[in-house]
N, C-alpha and C positions, 0 to 999 in steps of 0.2 A: 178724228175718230178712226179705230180701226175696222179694218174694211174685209168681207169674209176670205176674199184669198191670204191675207193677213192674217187671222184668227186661225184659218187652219194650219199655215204656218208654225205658229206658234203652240198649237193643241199638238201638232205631229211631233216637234223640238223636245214638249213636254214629255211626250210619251214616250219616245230614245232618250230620254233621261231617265225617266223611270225602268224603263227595260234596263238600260244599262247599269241604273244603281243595282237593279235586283239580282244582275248577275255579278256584280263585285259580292254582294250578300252573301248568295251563293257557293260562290268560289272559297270565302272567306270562313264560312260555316263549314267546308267539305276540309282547309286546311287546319281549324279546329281540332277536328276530331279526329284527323290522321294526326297530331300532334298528341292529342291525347293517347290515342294508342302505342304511340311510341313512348309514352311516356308511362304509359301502364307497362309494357313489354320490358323497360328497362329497371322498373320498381320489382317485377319479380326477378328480371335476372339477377340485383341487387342484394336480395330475400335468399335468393337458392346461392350465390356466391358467400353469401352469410354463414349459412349454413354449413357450405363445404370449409369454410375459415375453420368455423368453430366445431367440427369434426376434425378438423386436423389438428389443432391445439389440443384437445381432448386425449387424441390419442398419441401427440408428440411433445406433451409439455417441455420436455428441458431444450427442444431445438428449439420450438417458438419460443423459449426465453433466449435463447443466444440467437436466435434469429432477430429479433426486438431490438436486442442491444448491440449487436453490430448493426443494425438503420440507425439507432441513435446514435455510435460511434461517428459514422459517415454524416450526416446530418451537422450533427456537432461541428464537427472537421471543417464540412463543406462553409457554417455560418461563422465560425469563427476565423476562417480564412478570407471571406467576404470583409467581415468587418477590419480586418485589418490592411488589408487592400483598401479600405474606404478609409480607414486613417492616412493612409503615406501619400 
């Protein structure tokens, strides 16, 4: 049978488990929500760099089109040189 210095023991163990679960909770809830807000912070800058994109195409269409297709030149370039280096 357990014996009461035994039982307190065991009540005190319990209860640094509980404290300590409650502060992993804690800690865990607090990087939550600094994760959320960075993640909101980065959805507008996301939003406002959008925006600036599409003001400068607006007001520079014929570079944004040769802008486009020289990435796609390069791109091209870049994969169809991959792949043939993976054939030889």
């Amino acid at each position: 049978m357990i014996n009461r210095k035994n039982s307190d023991k065991i009540s005190d163990i319990r209860q640094k488990t509980h404290d300590g679960v409650d502060k992993i909770m804690d800690k865990a809830e607090s990087i939550k929500e600094s994760s959320e807000k960075g993640i909101a912070h980065i959805k507008e800058k996301a939003v406002e760099m959008k925006g600036n994109v599409d003001g400068y195409i607006k007001k520079n269409p014929e570079k944004s089109v040769l802008m486009a297709a020289a990435t796609g030149v390069v791109v091209g370039a870049a994969v169809t040189a991959a792949l043939r280096r993976k054939k030889q």
